[in-house]
Residue, then its C-alpha position, 0 to 999 in steps of 0.5 A: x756615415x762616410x767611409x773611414x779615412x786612413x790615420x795619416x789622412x785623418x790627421x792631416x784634416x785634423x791639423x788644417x781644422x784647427x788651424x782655421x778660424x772660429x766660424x769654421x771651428x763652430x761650423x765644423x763641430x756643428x756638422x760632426x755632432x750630426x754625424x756622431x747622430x747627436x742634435x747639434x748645439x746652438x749656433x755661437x755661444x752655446x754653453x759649452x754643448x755643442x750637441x747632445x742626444x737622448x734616449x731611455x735614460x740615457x743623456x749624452x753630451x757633446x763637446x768639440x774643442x778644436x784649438x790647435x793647443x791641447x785641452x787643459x784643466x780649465x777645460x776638463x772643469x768646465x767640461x765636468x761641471x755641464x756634464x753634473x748640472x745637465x745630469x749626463x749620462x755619457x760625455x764626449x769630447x772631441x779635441x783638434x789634433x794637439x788633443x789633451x793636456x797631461x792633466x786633463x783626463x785625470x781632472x775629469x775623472x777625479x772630479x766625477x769620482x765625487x759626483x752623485x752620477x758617474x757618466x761614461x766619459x770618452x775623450x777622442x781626438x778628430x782623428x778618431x773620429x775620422x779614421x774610426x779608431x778603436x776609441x771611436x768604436x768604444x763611443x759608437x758602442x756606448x752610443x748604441x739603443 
């Protein structure tokens, strides 16, 4: 991985990515979901997962959502319902810098509540991706074989 940028730097990267067009966009998510160490989704269209990773018995999904408005309901409903039909064991999402709305996280884990599995779930913006934040450090640890 390339060192760490300062949080200042990580969120100015984390402005113009999301200020870009979506061929960038996917472009961007594609090459982050390498670097997180995740198998890259398809290219386009790709039923909301934009990288996944297995091992044991773990299923861990990617998601990279970079809009310059901050996720919201519709998209933790759409985020929860691959994470049950695909059998995860972990999810990740990864948000531009307007990152969540209010609604979002609590969507996501009242809807697990119910599920059959509980993944571990972590919702970081790009800026905790790049400045390797404490969240990020909680991802990489829950990463780790």
């Amino acid at each position: 991985m390339t060192s760490p940028l300062d949080l200042f730097q990580a969120r100015r990267v984390a402005q113009g990515v999301a200020r870009t067009d979506v061929t960038v966009k996917q472009a961007y998510g594609r090459s982050l979901a390498e670097r997180l160490g995740f198998n890259p989704g398809a290219a386009g269209a790709d039923g909301g997962i934009d990288g996944w990773l297995e091992w044991d018995s773990v299923r861990a999904l990617f998601f990279c959502r970079l809009s310059a408005k901050p996720l919201g309901v519709k998209d933790a409903r759409e985020f929860v319902a691959v994470l049950i039909k695909t059998r995860a064991t972990l999810g990740l999402v990864v948000s531009a810098f307007a990152g969540y709305a209010p609604r979002f996280e609590a969507e996501v884990l009242d809807t697990l509540a119910g599920a059959e599995l509980s993944p571990s779930v972590h919702l970081l913006r790009l800026q905790d991706v790049l400045a390797e934040t404490a969240a990020f450090d909680a991802l990489r640890s829950d990463l780790a074989p």
